[in-house]
TIZA-145947 format. One record per residue (C-alpha): residue number from 1; z negated, x negated, y. Coordinates in nm, 2 decimals. Example, Ala and Ser with C-alpha at 12.3 -4.5 7.8 and 13.67 -1.06 7.14 Angstrom:
TIZA-145947
i = 1 pz = -0.78 px = -1.23 py = -0.45
i = 2 pz = -0.71 px = -1.37 py = -0.11
end
This chain:
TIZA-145947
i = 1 pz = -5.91 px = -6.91 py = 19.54
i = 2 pz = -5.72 px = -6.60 py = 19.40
i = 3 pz = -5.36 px = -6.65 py = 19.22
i = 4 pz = -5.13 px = -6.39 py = 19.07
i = 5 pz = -4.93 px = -6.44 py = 18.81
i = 6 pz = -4.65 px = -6.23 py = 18.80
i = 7 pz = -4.44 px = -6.23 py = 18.43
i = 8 pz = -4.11 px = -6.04 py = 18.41
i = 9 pz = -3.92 px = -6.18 py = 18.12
i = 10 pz = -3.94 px = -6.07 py = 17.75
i = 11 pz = -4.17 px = -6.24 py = 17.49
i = 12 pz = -4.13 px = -6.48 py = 17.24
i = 13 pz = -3.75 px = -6.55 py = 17.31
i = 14 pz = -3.83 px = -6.82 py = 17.50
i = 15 pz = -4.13 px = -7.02 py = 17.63
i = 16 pz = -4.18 px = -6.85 py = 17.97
i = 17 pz = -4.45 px = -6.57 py = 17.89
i = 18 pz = -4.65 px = -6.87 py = 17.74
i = 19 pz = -4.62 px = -7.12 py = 18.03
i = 20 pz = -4.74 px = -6.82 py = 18.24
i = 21 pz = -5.05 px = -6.77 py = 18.01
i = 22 pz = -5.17 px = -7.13 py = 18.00
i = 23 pz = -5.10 px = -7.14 py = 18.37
i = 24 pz = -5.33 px = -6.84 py = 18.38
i = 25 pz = -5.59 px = -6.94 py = 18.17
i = 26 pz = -5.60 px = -7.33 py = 18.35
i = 27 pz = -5.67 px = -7.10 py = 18.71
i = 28 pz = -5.94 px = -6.96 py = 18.53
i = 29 pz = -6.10 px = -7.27 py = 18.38
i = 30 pz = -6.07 px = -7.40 py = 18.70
i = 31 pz = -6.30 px = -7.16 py = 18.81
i = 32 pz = -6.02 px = -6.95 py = 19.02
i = 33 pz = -5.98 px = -6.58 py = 19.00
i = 34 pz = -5.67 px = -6.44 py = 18.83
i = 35 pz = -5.42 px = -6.15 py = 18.80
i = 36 pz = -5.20 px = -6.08 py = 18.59
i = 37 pz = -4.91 px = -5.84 py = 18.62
i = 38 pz = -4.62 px = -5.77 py = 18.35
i = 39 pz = -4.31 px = -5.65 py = 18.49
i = 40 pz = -4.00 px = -5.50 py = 18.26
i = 41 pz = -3.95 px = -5.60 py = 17.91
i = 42 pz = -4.26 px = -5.84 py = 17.99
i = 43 pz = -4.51 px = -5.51 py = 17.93
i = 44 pz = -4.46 px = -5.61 py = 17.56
i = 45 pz = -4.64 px = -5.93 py = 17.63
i = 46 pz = -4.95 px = -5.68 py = 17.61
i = 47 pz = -4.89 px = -5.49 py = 17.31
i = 48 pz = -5.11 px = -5.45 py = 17.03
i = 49 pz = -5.01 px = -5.58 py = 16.69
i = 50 pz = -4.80 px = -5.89 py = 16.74
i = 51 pz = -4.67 px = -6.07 py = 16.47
i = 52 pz = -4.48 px = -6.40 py = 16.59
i = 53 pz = -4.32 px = -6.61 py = 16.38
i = 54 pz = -4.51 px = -6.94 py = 16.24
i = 55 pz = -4.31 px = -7.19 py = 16.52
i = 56 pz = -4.47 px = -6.92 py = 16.83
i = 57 pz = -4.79 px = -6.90 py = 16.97
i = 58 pz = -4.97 px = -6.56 py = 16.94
i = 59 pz = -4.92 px = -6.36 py = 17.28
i = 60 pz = -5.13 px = -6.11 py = 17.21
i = 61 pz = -5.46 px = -6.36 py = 17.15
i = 62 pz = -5.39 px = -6.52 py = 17.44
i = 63 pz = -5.45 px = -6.21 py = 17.66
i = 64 pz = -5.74 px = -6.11 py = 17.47
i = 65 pz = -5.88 px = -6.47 py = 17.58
i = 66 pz = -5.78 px = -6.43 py = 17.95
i = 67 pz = -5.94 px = -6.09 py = 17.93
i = 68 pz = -6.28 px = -6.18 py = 17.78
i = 69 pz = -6.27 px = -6.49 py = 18.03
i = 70 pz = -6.25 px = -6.23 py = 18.34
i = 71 pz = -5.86 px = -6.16 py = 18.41
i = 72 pz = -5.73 px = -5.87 py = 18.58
i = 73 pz = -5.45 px = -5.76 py = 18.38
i = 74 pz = -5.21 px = -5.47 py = 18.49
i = 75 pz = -4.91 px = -5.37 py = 18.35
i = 76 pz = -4.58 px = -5.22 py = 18.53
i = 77 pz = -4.68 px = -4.82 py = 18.47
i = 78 pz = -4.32 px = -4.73 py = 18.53
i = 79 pz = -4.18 px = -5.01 py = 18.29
i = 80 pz = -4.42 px = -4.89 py = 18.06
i = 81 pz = -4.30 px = -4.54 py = 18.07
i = 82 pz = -4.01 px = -4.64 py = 18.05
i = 83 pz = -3.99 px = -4.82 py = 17.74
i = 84 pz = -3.99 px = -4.72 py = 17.35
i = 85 pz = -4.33 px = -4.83 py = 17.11
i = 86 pz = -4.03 px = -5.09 py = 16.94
i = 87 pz = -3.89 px = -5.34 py = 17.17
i = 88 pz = -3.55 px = -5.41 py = 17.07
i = 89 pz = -3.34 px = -5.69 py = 17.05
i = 90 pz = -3.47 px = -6.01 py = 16.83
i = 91 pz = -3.79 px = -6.01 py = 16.96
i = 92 pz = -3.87 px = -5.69 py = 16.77
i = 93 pz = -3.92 px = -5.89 py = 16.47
i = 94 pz = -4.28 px = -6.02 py = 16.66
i = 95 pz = -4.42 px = -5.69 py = 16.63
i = 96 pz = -4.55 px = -5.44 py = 16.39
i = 97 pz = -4.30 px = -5.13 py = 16.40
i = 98 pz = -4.39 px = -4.77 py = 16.51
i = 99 pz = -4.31 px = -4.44 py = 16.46
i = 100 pz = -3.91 px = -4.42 py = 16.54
i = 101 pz = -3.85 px = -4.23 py = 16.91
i = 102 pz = -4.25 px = -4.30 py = 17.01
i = 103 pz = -4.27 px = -4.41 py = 17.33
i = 104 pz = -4.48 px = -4.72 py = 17.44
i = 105 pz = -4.82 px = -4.57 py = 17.59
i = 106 pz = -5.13 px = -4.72 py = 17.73
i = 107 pz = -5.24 px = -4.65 py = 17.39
i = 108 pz = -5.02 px = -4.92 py = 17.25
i = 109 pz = -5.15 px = -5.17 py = 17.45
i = 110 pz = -5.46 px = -5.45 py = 17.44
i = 111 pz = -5.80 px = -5.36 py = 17.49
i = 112 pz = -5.86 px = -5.44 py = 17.89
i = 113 pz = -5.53 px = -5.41 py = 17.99
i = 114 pz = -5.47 px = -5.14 py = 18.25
i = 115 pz = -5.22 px = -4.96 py = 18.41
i = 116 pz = -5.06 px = -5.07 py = 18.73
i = 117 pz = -4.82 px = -5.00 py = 19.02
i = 118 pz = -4.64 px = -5.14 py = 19.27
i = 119 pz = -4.91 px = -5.08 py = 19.52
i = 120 pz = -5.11 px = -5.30 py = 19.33
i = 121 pz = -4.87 px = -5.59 py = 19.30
i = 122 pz = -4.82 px = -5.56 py = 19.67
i = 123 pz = -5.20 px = -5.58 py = 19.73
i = 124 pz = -5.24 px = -5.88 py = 19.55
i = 125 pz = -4.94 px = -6.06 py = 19.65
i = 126 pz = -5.07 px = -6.00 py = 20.01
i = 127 pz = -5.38 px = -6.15 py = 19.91
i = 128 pz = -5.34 px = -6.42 py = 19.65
i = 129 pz = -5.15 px = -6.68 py = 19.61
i = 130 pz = -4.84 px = -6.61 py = 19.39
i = 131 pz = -4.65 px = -6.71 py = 19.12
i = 132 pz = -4.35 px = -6.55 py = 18.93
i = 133 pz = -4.18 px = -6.65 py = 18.57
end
């Protein structure tokens, strides 16, 4: 069996993004095939050079795991676009800084991560069974 996992809340200010993950990388221990898509401020999730505090766990590793164990990971092109390289708010301080005024680009993002739309979402919600956090 297929599940989506659908993600649309900001990292590290909370637990959410990381419940998502593990719940993600149970499907696929279980054997089950999983996507993954990151909606909004939840495209950060999948940003290179992450640097959480002591007390969080390490986004960024953990999609590098789900990737290397065979998740499909898209992210939101339109959020992407979107969005500036920093995210702002207190969660900024979980990531190494940019270039001020650079926008986030594919570029920016984990190796194995691709770029998605909401055709794609569709698709898999019409064909999975889903989940959203």
């Amino acid at each position: 069996m297929a599940i989506t996992v659908v993600i649309s809340e900001k990292p590290y200010i909370n637990d959410t993004a990381w419940n998502a993950i593990r719940l993600a990388q149970t499907a696929l221990v279980s054997g089950h095939q999983v996507n993954l898509f990151l909606l909004g401020d939840a495209v950060y999730i999948s940003r290179k050079d992450q640097r959480p505090s002591e007390n969080r766990p390490n986004l960024e590793s953990l999609i590098k795991e789900l990737i290397k164990d065979g998740a499909d990971i898209r992210v939101c092109t339109t959020c992407v676009n979107s969005r500036p390289y920093e995210p702002g708010d207190e969660y900024s301080t979980c990531f190494v800084g940019g270039v001020e005024g650079e926008k986030l680009g594919i570029q920016h993002l984990i190796n194995g991560v691709s770029m998605g739309t909401m055709a794609d979402l569709l698709e898999w919600t019409l064909n999975t069974k889903t989940i959203s956090f």
